[in-house]
C-alpha positions as CSV (number, residue, x, y, z in Angstrom):
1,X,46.2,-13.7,-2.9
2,X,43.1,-15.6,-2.4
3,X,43.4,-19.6,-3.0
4,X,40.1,-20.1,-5.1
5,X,40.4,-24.0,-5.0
6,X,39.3,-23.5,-1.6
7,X,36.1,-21.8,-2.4
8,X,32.9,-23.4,-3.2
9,X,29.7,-22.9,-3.7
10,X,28.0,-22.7,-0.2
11,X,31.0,-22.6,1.3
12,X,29.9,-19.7,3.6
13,X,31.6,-19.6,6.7
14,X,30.0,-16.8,9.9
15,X,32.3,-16.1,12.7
16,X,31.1,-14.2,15.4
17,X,29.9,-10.8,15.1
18,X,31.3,-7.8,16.8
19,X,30.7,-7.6,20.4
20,X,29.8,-3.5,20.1
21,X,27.9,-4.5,16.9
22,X,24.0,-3.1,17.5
23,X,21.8,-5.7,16.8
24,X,19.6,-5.8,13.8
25,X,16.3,-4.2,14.7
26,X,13.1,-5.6,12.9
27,X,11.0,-2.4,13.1
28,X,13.6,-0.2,10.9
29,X,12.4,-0.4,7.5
30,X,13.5,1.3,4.5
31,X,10.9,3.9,3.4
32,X,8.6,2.9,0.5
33,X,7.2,5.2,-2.1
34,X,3.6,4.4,-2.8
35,X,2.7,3.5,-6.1
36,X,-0.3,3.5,-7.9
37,X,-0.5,-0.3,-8.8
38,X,0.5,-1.8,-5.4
39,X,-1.5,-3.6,-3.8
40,X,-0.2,-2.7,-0.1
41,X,-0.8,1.0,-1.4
42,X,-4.1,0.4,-2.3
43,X,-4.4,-1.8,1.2
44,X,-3.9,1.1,3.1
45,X,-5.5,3.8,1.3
46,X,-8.9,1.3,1.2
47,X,-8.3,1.0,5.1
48,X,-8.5,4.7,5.4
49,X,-11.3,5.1,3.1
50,X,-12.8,2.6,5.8
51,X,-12.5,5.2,8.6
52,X,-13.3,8.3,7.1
53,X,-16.6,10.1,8.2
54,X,-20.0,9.1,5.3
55,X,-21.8,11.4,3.4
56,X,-19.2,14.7,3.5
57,X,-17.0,15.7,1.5
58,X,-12.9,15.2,2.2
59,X,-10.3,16.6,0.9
60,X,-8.2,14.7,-1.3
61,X,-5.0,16.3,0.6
62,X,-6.2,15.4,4.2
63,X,-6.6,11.8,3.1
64,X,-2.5,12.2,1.5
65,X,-1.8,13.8,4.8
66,X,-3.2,11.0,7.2
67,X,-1.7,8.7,5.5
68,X,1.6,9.8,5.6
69,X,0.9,10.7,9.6
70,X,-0.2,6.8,9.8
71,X,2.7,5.6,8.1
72,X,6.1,7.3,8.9
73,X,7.9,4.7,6.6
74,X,5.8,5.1,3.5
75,X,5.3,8.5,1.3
76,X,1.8,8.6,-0.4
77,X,1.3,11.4,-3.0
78,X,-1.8,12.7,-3.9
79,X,-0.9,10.9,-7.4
80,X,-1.1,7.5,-5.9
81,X,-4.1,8.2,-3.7
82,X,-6.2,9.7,-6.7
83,X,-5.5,6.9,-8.9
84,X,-6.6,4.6,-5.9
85,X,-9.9,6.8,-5.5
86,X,-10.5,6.2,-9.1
87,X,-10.2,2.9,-9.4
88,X,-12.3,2.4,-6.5
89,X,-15.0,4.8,-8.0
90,X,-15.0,2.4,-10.7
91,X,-15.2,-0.6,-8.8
92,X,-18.4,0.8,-7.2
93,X,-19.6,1.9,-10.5
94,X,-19.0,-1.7,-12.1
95,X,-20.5,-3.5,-8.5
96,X,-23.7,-1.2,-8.1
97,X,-24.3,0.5,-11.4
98,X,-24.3,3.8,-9.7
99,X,-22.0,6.7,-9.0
100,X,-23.2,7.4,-5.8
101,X,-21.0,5.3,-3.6
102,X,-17.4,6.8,-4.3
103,X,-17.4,10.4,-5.7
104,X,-14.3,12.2,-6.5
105,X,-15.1,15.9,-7.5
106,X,-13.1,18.9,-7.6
107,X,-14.2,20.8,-4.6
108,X,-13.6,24.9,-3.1
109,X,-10.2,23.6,-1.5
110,X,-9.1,21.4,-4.3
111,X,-10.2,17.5,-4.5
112,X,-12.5,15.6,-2.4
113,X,-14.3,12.4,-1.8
114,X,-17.7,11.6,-0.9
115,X,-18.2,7.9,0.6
116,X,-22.2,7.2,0.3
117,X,-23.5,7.1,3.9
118,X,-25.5,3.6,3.3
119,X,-25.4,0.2,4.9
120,X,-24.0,-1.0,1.6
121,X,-20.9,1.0,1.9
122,X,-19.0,-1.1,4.9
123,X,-19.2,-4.8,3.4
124,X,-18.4,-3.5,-0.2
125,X,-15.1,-1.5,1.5
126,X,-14.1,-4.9,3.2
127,X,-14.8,-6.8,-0.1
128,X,-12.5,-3.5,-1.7
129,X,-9.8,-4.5,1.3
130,X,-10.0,-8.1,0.9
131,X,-9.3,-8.3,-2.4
132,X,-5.9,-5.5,-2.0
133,X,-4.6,-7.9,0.8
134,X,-4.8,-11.2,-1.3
135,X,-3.4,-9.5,-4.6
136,X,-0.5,-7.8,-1.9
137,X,-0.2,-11.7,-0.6
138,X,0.0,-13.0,-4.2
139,X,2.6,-10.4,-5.5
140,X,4.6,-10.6,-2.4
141,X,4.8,-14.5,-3.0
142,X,5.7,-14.4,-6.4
143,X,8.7,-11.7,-5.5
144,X,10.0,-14.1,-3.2
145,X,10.1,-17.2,-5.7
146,X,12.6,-14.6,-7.7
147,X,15.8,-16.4,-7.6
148,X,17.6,-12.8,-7.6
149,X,16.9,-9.3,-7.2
150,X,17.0,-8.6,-11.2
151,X,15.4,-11.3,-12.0
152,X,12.6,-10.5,-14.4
């Protein structure tokens, strides 16, 4: 039987661990699904968007591919990256009143994007990144202010 007036609040007492007890290691993460209105998702697919070659056509399913190959503890869908590639076709759209920059078509082999080959295209993708990595910063900051896990 367990003497509750001797717990408190706080009262949290470590004693030493294990000696055989593997140590915690940072680099194992539990694996995230991508979703569509994350901001780290959008980081990364904006990032490979960054990379990929200008003025061709790629498939929507390499891009869903490569990202999965870049980042063993996340799972991107083709979902989440065409709701990215949508959004960011939009973004163009809104910035340059074109739809030249960011086309997403239906091609032979199923989906692609075409990223404009123009000098325009590199600051407006960093401007695209920027602002995923401050809205990931922002949402990651107000997740930590939660004072528990199911709080709203």
């Amino acid at each position: 039987m367990t003497d509750t007036a001797a717990v408190a609040p706080g009262d949290l007492r470590l004693r030493p661990a294990p000696h055989d007890l593997p140590p915690l290691d940072p680099d194992l993460r539990p694996p995230v699904l991508a979703e569509s209105d994350d901001p780290c998702s959008t980081l990364r697919v904006v990032h490979l968007l960054a990379q990929i070659e200008r003025g061709r056509p790629i498939r929507l399913n390499d891009l869903v591919d490569q990202l999965n190959a870049s980042h063993l503890d996340w799972l991107f869908t083709r979902a989440v990256v065409a709701d990215v590639l949508v959004q960011l076709q939009a973004n163009w759209m809104a910035d340059y009143r074109n739809a030249s920059g960011v086309v997403v078509e239906d091609g032979t082999y199923g989906a692609v994007v075409t990223v404009e080959d123009s000098s325009r295209v590199d600051p407006w993708i960093v401007r695209q990144a920027e602002r995923a990595a401050r809205d990931a910063r922002e949402r990651l900051l107000a997740f930590s202010r939660l004072d528990r896990i199911a709080a709203g």
